[in-house]
N, C-alpha and C positions, 0 to 999 in steps of 0.2 A: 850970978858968977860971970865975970866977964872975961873973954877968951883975947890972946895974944893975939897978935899977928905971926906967931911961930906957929903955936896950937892949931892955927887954923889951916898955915901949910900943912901939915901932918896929918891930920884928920882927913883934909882933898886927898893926899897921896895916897893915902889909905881907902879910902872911895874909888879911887882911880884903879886903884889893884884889885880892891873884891870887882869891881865892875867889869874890869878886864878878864879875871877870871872866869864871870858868869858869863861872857861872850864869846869864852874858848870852851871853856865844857855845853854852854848850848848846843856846840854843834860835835865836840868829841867827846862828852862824857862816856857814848855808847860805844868807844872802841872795840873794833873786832878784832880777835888775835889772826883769823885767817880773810883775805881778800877774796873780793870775788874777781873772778876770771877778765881780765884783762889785756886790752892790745896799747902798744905802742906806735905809732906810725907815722908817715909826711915826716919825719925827722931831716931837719935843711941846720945851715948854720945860723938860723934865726928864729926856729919853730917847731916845735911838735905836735900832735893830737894824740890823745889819751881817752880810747871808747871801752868800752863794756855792756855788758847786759847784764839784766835782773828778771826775776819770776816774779817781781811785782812791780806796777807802775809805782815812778819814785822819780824824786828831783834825783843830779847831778852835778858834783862841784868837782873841781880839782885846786887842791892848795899846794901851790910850791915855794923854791926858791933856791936859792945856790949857795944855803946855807946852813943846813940842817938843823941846827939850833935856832933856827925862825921857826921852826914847826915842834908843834901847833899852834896857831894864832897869829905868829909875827910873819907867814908870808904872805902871798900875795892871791887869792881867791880866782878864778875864773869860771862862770857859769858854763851850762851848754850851750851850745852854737845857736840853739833854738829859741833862745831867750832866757832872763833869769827866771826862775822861778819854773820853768818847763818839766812836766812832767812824760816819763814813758817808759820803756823797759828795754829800749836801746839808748845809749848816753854816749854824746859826742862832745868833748872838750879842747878846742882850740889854744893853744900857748903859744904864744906870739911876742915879739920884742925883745926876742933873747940875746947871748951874744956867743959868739961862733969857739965852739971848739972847751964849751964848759961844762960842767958837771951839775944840771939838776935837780933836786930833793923835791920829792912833790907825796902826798898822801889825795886817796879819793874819799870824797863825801859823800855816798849814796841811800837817798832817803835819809836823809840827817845820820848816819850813821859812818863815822871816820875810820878807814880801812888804814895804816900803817905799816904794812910789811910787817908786821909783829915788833914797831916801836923801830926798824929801820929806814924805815920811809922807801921810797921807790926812788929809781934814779935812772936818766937818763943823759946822752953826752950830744951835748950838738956838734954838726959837722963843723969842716972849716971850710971858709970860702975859697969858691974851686975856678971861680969865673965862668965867662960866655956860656949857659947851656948850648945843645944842640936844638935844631929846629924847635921851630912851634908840634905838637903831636896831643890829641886830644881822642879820649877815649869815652863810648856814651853809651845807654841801654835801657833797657824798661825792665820793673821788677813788679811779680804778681805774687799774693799772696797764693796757696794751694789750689783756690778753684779757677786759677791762669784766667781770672778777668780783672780782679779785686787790687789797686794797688797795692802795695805794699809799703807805705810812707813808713819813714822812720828808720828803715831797714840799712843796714851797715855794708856798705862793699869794699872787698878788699883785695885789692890789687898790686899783683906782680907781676914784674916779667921775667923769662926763663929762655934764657939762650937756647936756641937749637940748630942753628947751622953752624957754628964753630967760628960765629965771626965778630967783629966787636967786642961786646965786654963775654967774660963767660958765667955760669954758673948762676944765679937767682940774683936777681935785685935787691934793694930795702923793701917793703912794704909802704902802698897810699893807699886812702880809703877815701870815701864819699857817702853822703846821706842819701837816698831816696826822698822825692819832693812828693808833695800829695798827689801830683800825675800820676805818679809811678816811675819820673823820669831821675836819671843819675849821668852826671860827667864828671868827666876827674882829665887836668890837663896833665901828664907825665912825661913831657918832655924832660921835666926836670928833676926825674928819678935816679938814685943814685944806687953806685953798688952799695953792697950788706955793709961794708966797712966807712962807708960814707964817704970816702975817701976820693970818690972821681964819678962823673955820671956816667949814670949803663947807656952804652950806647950798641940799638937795638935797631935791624931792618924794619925801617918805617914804608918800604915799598912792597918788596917781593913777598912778605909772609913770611919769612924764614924763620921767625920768633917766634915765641908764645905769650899770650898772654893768660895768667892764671886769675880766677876772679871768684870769690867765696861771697855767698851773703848773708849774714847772719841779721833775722828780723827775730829774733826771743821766742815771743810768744808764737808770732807767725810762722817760725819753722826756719829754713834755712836750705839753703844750695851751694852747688859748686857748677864751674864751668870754664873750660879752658877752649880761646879763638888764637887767630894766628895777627902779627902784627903786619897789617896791609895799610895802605895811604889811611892819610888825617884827616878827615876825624875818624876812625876806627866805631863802627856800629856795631855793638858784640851782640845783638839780638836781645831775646828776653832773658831774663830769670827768672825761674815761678819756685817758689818756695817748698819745700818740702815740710811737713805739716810734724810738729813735734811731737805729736798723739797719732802714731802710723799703725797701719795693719791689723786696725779692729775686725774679728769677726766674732759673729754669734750666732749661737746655733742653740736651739732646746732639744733639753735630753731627752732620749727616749723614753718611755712610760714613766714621766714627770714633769710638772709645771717648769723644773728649773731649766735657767737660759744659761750657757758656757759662753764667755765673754775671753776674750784675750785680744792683747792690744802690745804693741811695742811704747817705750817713752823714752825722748832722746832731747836731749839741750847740754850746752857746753855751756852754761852760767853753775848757780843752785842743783841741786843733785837730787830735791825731793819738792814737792806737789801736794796736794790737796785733790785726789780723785771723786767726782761723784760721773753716775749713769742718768743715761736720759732714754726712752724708749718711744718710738713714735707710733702715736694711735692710730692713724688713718688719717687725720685734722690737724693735729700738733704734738710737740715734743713734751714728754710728761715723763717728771721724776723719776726715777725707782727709788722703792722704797725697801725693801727687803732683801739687801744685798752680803757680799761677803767676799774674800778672796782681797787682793789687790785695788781696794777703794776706801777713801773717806784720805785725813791728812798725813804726811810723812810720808808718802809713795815714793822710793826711790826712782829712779830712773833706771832703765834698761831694758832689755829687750825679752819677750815671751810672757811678759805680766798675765795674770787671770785673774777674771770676777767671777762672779755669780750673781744671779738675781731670780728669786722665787716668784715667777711672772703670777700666778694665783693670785697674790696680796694685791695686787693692782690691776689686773687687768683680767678677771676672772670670767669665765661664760662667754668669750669670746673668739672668734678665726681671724683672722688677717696676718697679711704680710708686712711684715715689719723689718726696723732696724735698731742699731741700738747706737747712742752716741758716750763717747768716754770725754768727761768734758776736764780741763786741767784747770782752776781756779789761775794760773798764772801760765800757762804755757800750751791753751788752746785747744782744743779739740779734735775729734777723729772720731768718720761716724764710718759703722759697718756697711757690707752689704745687704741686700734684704735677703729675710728667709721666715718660715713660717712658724708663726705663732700662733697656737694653738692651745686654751685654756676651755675650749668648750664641748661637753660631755655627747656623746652620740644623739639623734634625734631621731624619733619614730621606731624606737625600739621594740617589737611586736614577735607574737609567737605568728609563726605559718602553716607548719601541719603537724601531728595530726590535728585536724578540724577542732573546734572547742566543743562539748558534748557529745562529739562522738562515739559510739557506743559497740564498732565491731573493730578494734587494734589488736594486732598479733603481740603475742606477749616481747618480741624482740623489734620494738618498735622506729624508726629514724624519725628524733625530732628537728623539727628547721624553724630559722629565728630568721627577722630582717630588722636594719637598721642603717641610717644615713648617715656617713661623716666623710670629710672629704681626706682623711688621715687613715683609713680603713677599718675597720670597726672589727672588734674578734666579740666569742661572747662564753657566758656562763652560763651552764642550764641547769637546775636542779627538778626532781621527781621524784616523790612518794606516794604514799597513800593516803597521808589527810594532809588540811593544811594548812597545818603548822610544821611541816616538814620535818618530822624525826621519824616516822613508821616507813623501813624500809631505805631512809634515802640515798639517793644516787645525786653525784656532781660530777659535772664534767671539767672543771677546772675552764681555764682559756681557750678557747678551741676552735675552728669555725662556724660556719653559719647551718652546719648541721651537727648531730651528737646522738648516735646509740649507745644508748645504757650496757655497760658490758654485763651486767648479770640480766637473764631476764624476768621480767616482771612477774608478780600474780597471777595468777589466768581470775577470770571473770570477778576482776577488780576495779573497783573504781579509784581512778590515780589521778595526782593533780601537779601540775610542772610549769615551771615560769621562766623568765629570762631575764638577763641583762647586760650591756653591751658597756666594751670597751674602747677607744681606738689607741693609737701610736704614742701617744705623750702620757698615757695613766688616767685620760679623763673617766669616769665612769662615770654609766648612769646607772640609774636604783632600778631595784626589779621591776618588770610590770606584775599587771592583774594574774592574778592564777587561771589557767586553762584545764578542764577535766576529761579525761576520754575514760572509756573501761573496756577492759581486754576481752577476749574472746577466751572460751574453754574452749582447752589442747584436743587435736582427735591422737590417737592411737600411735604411736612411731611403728614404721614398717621395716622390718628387718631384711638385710641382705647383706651380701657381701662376694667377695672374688677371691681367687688366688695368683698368684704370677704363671702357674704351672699346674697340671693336675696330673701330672704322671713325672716321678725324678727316682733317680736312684736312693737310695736308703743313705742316711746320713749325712744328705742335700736338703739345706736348710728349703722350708717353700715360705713366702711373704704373703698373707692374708691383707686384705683392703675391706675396712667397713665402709659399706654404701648404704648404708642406713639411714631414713631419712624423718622427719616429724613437721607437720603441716601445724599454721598457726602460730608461728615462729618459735615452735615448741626444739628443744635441744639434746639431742642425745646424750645422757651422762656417764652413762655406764656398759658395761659390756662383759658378755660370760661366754667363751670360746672353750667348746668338747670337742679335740679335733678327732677323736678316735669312739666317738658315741657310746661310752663304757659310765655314762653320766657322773663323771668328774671335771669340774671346770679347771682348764688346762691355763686359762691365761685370763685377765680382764686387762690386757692391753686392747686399746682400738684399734690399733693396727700392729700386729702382731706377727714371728715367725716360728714356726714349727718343724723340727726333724724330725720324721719316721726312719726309726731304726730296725724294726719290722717288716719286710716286705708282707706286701697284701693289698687289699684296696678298703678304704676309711669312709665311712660316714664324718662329715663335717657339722655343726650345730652352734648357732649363734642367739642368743637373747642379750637383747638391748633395752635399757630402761630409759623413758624420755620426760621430758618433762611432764607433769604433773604424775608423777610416779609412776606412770602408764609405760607396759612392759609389750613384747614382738617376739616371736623368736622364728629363727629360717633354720629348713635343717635341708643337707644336697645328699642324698643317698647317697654310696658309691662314686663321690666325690675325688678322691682322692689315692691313686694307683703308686704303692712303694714298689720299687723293682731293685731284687738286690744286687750288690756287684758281683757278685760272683755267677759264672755260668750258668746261666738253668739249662742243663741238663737232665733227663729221665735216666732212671739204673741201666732202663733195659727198654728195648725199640719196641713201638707200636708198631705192625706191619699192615697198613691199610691202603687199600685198594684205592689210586687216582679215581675220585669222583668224575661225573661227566663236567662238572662246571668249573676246572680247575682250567686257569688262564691258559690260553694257547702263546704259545711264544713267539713276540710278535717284536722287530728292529727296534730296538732303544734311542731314541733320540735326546741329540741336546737340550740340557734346559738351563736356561738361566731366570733370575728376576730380581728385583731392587726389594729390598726390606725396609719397610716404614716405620717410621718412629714405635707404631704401638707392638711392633713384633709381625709375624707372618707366616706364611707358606713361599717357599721355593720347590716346583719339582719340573719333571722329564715330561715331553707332551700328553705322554700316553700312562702318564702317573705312575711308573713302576718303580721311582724312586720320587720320595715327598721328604721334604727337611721342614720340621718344626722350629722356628724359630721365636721363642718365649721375648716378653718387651725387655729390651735392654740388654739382650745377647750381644748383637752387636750395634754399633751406632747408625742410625739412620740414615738412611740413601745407601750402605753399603750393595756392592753388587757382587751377588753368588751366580756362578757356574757350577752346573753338573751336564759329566761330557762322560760319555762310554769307552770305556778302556777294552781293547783285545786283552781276549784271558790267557788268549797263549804265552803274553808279552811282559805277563805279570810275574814279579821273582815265586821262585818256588816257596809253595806252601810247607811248614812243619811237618816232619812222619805224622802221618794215621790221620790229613786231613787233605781233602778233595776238593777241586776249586769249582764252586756249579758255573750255569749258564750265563752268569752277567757279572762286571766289575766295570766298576766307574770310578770318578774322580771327584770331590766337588772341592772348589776352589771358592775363597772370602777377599775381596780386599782390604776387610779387615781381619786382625785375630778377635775371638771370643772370649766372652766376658763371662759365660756362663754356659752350664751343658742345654745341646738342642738335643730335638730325638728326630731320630732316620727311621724311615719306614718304605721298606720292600716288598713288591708285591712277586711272590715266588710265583715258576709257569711248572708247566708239567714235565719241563725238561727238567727243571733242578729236582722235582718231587720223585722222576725217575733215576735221577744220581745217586741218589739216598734212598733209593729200596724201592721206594714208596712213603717210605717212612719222615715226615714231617718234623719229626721232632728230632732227625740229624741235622738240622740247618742250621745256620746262624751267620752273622756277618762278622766279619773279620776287617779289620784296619790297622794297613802299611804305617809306621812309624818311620822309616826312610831306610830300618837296617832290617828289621825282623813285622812278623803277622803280630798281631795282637785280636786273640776272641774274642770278640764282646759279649759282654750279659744277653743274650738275646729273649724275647719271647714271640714265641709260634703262636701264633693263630692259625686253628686249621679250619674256622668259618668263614675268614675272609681271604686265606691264602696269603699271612705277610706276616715279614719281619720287621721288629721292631727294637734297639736300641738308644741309650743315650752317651753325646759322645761330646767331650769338650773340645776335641779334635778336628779338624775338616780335612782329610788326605785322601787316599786310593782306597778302594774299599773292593771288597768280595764277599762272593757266596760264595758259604763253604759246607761240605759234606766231613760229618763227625765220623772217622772208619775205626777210632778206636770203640766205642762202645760196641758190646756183644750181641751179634743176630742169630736168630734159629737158624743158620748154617752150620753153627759152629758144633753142632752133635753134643745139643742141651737134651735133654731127656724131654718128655711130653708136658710134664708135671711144669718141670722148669717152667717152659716157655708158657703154658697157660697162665702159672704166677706171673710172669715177666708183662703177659699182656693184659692183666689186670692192673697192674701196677700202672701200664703203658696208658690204659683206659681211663684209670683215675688221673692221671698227670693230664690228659689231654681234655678232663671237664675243670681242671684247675684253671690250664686254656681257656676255656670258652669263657668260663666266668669274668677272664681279665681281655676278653674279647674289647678292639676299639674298632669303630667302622673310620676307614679311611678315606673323605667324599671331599672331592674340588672344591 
């Protein structure tokens, strides 16, 4: 078939269009509907630069024209400054030979991939020619990538200047930038900088400083800065730049009883908005993967600030100590390594039982076992003990604990028991138990019973506080307890430490039995332990008339007495003992200081009808108040025994209240010649003579008074029997 010379034009044009077409979609098929972040700047009436960055090394094109329907394809291509075909992830594009005062259409090409403003194209206006700049003025500096040695080539600067003395031009310049060279050197001559409107150049204090110059660097991957100097003579040397690292403020830290490391990091760029995170962790030698991670890592990591990882350091780096770091590495946008801190995957060493001894064959059934162990995270531990060893018969654990552990129950007696160890530290390492150790206990001896009272003499219906002091050797344990406080063999209480009211006046046999370990029982019994005195008067019906003994005290000057009571309770009395104050533990608070000082009885208010005030009144004074009743004890003379007859069993002591006498409960002793009550009180005090009870004066018949003094007789062996000796 043979072809025209028409056919054949037709067919060419046809060739010519698919071929054109394949050379405009080569490079725009991939249009993005959004651009990436972009500057315009150096705008003159004959020129612009058009820069950006990427999160990935890539060529740079820029297509224009001052005709919008040239694009795509029919304008006019210009590479980067750097050469064609120049790859990097900062992009600098020169356009040049324009003409003054017109409107540019331009789309960017980065990594073969055509940005268009969303099919608008981008657009810029050139200045108009404005004539003569001002001076020559030239600006220069050095830029460092983060660790301030490292150039930073590649790196974008961008410069303004910013009025600040109020003179020349005002308000902020256009924008000019500059490359960074692989020195690390950058200048930019801006003499021929213009205001924002393009419209007249900024004219700026090139001597005095008076300006500012503002200076941004944006290196992508390498990070980025700011820095503002002042404009002083030409050439203006603005110092360094050192880049601020786009992967900032990693730290990492392992958690507490756990292999896992706590990662966080900030991530910042003004290009792409997401990354590709992985971790790196350094051995001792070199940087090595992690592999077991989580949180804010692998690809699509936003950018911003407080990101967190995780990395289960065991998977990689197990049975090991060192001080380490961790790096957060950005497949496009650089890295950021932490500080150091301790890493720690390696389980305690020399983990060992200490005592008791291994075969040891004499341990108290309440034994303290102790463990040691090396780590330099500090090592806790677990102890367990039984009776065989497989550990179920009897066992005891002590959970986490320190490097000693007594069993809270105790042991078997004459058992043989087997117990082992194993050791923790600060991050969760453990290690496995050791060998079993055996000891066997000793048979318990006997517990020995005892115990105390706060008080053995109180009025009736005042509680008294018993204390077991009972003890069991062999690290045997008291369990039990059976308190008769009134010896009628009824157990009263099985508290250990228990309180009891007699409501009875009289005096108590007390009786304690205590069962201790290995069922082994004690019992303490205190005769005539315990003295109730009732409140009310003891009084006899009718007076005993007995004859002053030759040993009844002679009356002798009453002196002051004072003394300090100590924590456990005490005596305070007069030099010559005629007045003694018991004070029980905890009456009043320790260190307190008591006086007792002799009162003239003449000077004392008057007594009630039908009571006579004998030979002594005194005062005792507390600087504290009381907490609990004490007991007074008077030793009567032969003057007060002649006030009252003879008769002993008129006396009794009496306390001032501030308006009226108050009797007290008293009880006579006629073997030791004293008085004795208890009083919550501390005030004025006296002896007094009872005139209302009936004496054979009174013209009782013979019969009467014989009764009277049987009566008198039997009350006064009631006396004796609650007789107390009163000894310094």
């Amino acid at each position: 078939m043979s072809l025209t010379r028409g056919k054949l034009w037709h067919i060419a044009t046809v060739i010519f269009v698919v071929l054109s077409m394949l050379l405009v979609f080569q490079v725009g098929s991939a249009s993005a509907s959004t651009p990436i972040a972009h500057k315009v700047t150096d705008v003159s009436n004959v020129a612009f630069v058009v820069s950006w960055v990427t999160a990935a090394v890539e060529t740079g094109q820029v297509e224009y024209s001052d005709d919008p329907a040239d694009l795509p394809g029919g304008g006019t291509t210009v590479e980067d400054a750097r050469g064609a075909g120049f790859t990097d992830d900062t992009h600098y594009v020169i356009v040049s030979g324009l003409t003054p005062g017109t409107i540019y259409y331009y789309d960017i090409i980065s990594g073969g991939v055509r940005y268009d403003n969303n099919g608008n194209h981008y657009t810029v206006t050139t200045g108009p020619t404005i004539g003569v700049p001002p001076p020559f003025y030239t600006v220069l500096g050095k830029a460092f990538k983060s660790d301030g040695t490292t150039p930073a080539e590649g790196t974008i600067v961008y410069i303004s200047v910013v009025d600040n003395d109020g003179l020349g031009s005002s308000g902020t310049s256009q924008e000019m930038s500059a490359l960074v060279d692989a020195n690390g050197d950058w200048s930019k001559v801006i003499n021929t900088i213009r205001e924002a409107d393009l419209s007249a150049w900024f004219k700026f204090d090139t001597t005095g400083g008076g300006d500012n110059l503002s200076l941004v660097a944006e290196g992508s991957g390498d990070g980025r800065t700011s820095l503002t100097v002042t404009t002083t003579e030409s050439p203006r040397d603005a110092g360094s730049l050192v880049l601020q690292a786009n992967v900032q403020n990693v730290t990492a830290t392992q958690r507490a009883d756990t292999g896992i490391v706590d990662i966080s990091y900030d991530l910042t760029f003004a290009g792409p908005t997401t990354d590709t995170i992985s971790l790196e962790y350094w051995d001792g030698t070199d940087w090595v993967g992690c592999t077991t991670v989580g949180g804010d890592v692998g690809a699509g990591i936003a950018t911003g600030t407080g990101l967190t990882a995780t990395w289960d350091a065991k998977t990689d780096f197990d049975g090991q100590y060192l001080t380490s770091q961790i790096r957060v590495i950005g497949a496009a946008l650089g890295s950021g390594e932490s500080g150091t801190f301790t890493l720690d995957t390696a389980v305690p060493t020399g983990v060992s039982q200490v005592s008791p001894a291994d075969g040891a064959t004499d341990i108290a059934v309440s034994p303290t076992l102790e463990a040691t162990a090396t780590d330099p995270s500090g090592p806790v531990y677990y102890f367990e003990i039984a009776e065989d060893d497989a550990y179920t018969v009897n066992l005891q654990s002590s959970g986490w604990v320190g490097a000693t552990w007594a069993p809270p129950t105790p042991l078997s007696a004459n058992t043989l028991h087997y117990w082992r160890v194993k050791a923790k530290d600060a991050y969760g390492n453990e290690s496995a138990f050791t060998a079993d150790w055996t000891f066997t206990t000793v048979a318990f001896p006997a517990p020995v019973a005892d115990f105390s009272a706060d008080r053995t003499t109180a009025l009736t219906g005042v509680a008294i506080n018993f204390t077991d002091l009972s003890t069991q050797g062999g690290g045997g344990v008291i369990s039990a307890w059976e308190w008769d406080f009134n010896n009628d063999g009824v157990i009263d209480s099985t508290v250990q430490n228990p309180s009891y009211t007699y409501i009875v006046p009289g005096t108590y046999t007390v009786s304690l039995t205590v069962t201790g370990s290995g069922a082994l029982t004690d019992s303490e019994t205190k005769i005539d332990y315990i003295r109730a005195i009732p409140k009310e008067i003891i009084m006899p019906v009718a007076p005993v008339v007995v004859a002053p003994p030759p040993q009844v005290p002679t009356p002798v000057r009453m002196l002051p007495g004072s003394g300090m009571v100590p924590m456990i309770g005490g005596q305070v009395a007069t030099p010559e003992r005629s007045v003694v104050v018991d004070f029980p533990r905890g009456a009043v608070p320790a260190g307190t200081r008591v006086n007792i000082r002799p009162v003239d009885v003449g000077t004392i208010p008057a007594l009630p009808t039908g009571f006579l005030v004998g030979s002594r009144a005194f005062t005792i004074e507390s600087t504290a108040p009381l907490t609990q009743p004490v007991t007074i004890t008077y030793t009567f003379n032969a003057d007060d025994l002649a006030l009252a007859g003879g008769d002993a069993s008129l006396l009794a002591l009496a306390r001032f209240d501030g308006s009226r006498w108050i009797v007290m409960p008293t009880v006579v002793d006629t073997e030791y010649f004293t008085l004795t009550c208890q009083t919550d009180q501390l005030s004025t005090w006296a002896v007094v003579v009872n005139l209302k009870l009936p004496t054979t004066g009174q013209g009782l018949s013979l019969w009467v008074v014989m009764l009277i003094a049987l009566a008198g007789l039997a009350a006064l062996g009631s006396g004796l029997a609650l007789r107390r000796r009163h000894t310094g």
